[in-house]
N, C-alpha and C positions, 0 to 999 in steps of 0.2 A: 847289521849282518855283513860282515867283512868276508871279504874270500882268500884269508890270511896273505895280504897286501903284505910287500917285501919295502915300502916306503915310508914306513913310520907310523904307519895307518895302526895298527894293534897297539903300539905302546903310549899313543893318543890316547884312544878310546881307554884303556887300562889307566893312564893317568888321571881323566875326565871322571871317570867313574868315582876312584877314588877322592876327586875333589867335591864331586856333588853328594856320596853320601850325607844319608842324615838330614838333605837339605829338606825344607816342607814340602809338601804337596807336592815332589817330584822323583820320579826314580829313574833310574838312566842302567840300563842295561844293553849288554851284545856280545857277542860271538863272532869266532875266528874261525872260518874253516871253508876247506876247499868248496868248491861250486863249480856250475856247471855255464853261467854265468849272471848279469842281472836278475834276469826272469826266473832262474833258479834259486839264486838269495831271497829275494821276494817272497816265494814258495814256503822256501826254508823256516823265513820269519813269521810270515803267518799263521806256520802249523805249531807253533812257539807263541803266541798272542797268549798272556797271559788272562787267566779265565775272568777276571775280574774288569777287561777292557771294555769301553763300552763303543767308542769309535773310534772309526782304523786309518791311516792314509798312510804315504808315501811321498818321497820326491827321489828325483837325478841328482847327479852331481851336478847339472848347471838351472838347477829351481833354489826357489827359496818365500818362505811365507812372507806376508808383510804383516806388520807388527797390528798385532788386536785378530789377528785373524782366527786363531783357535777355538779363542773366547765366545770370536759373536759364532761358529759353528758349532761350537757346543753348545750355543744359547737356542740356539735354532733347530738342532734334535732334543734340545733338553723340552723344546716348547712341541714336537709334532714327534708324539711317541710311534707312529705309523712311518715315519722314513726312514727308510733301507739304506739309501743314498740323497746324497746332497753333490749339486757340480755348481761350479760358483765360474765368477769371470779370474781371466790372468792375464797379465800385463807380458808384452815382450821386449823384449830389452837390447837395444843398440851394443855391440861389440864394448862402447865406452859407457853404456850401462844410461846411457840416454833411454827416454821413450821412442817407441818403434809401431808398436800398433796395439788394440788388445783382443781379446776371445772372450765373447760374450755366448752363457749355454743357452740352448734350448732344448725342449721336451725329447729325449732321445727314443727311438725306437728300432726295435728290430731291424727295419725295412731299409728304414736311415744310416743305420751301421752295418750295411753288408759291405760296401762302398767306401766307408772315408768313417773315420775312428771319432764317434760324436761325443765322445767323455774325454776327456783329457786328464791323467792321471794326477798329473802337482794338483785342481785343483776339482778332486774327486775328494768324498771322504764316506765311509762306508760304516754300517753297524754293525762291530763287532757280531753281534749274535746271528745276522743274515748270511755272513763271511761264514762262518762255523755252521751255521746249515746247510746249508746249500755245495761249500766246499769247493767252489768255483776257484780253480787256480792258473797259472799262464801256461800258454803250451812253450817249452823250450824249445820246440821245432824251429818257432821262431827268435830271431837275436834285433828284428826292428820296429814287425807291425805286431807284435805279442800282444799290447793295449787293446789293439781294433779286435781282434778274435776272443781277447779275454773280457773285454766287456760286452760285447755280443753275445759269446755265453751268458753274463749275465743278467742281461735282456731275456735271455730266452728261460730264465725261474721267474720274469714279472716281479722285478720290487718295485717299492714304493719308492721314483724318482723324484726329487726335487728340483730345478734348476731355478738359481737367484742371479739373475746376471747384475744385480744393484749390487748384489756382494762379491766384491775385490780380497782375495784372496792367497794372493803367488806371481811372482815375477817368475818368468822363466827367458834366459839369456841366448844371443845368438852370438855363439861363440866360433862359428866355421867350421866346428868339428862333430858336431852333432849326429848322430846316429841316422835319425830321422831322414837327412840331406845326403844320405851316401848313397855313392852307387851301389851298394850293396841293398839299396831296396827295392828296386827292379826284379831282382831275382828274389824276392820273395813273395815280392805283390805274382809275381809269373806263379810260385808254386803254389800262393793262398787261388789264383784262379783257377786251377788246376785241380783244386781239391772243391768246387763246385759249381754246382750247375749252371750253364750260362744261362737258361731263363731266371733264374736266380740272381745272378748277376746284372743281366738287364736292368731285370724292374728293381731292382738296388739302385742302379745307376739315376733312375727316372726319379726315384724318390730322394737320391743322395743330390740332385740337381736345385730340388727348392732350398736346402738347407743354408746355404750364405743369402738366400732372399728370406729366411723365415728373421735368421739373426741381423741382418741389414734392419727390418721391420722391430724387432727387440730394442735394436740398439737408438731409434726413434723413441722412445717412450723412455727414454735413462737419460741419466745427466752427461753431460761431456765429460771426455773424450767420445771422438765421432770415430775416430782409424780405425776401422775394422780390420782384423787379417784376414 
């Protein structure tokens, strides 16, 4: 889903397409057009998932899968017909593409994500038919903590969450420029508290406290790498 990029980006995608025709087992499609920005492309593309999808995911411009990883996720909704979602572990990645530390999930919950965004989206992956019912989409309100409130929402339909922290999934890089690291997220966390309750917030905070102790305790029962983030 492009938002008709003036750098070459369309006549890529136009080119790619036309190389992968025809190829087996794969189809590659997209779209050029204005938006409103990420979280509105996202929008855009999901209401476009073609009916036949059966799991859904996404990445940034600075994520990327690691290789086998689709396969064993598909192996693993293919084998537990009850998950809605699946969040796996992701790697972070040194400016020179070194290792930096990694993100191992745990059982997320409501309480847990009023606080601090306990799905991480490169290494979320969702089923298509849950997406389409439920109809859970991002608020454009927001341009950096959209994830933490959009899966919160989806916390609050109760699907059927999976978290595999043995499974390695997605690098995602520390480039300096990242959304996430800008001052522009102060004044968003200011308006997300703004729009609820602070005893809600509180006991957010109390339960968003054990979470790097529940993962610290996860990350004991897995193989090395130990560097938590």
């Amino acid at each position: 889903q492009d938002g008709c990029s003036t750098d070459g980006t369309p006549e890529w995608l136009e080119n790619w397409q036309r190389e992968q025709a025809g190829k087996p087992g794969y189809t590659f499609t997209y779209e050029s057009s204005r938006d409103k920005g990420m979280y509105d492309a996202l929008n855009h593309a999901w209401d476009k998932l073609p009916g036949d999808a059966d799991v859904t995911a996404h990445l940034n411009s600075d994520e990327q899968y690691l290789p086998q990883a689709l396969a064993q996720v598909g192996a693993e909704f293919a084998k537990k017909a009850d998950m809605d979602m699946l969040t796996a572990t992701f790697i972070v990645l040194n400016p020179d593409e070194s290792y930096h530390c990694h993100y191992r999930p745990i059982k997320p919950t409501i309480w847990r994500s009023v606080n601090e965004c306990m799905i991480r989206s490169s290494s979320c992956f969702h089923r298509a038919s849950t997406m389409r019912r439920h109809g859970v989409r991002f608020d454009t309100a927001y341009r950096i903590i959209s994830d933490r409130v959009f899966f919160l929402d989806i916390l609050k339909t109760h699907p059927k969450v999976y978290a595999m922290p043995k499974l390695f999934t997605t690098t995602d890089a520390m480039t300096g420029t990242n959304l996430a690291w800008s001052l522009n997220l102060e004044k968003e966390e200011k308006y997300y508290r703004s729009k609820n309750s602070p005893i809600v917030l509180l006991i957010g905070w109390f339960f968003t406290r054990a979470v790097n102790l529940c993962r610290r305790l996860v990350n004991c029962f897995c193989e090395p790498p130990r560097e938590v983030c």
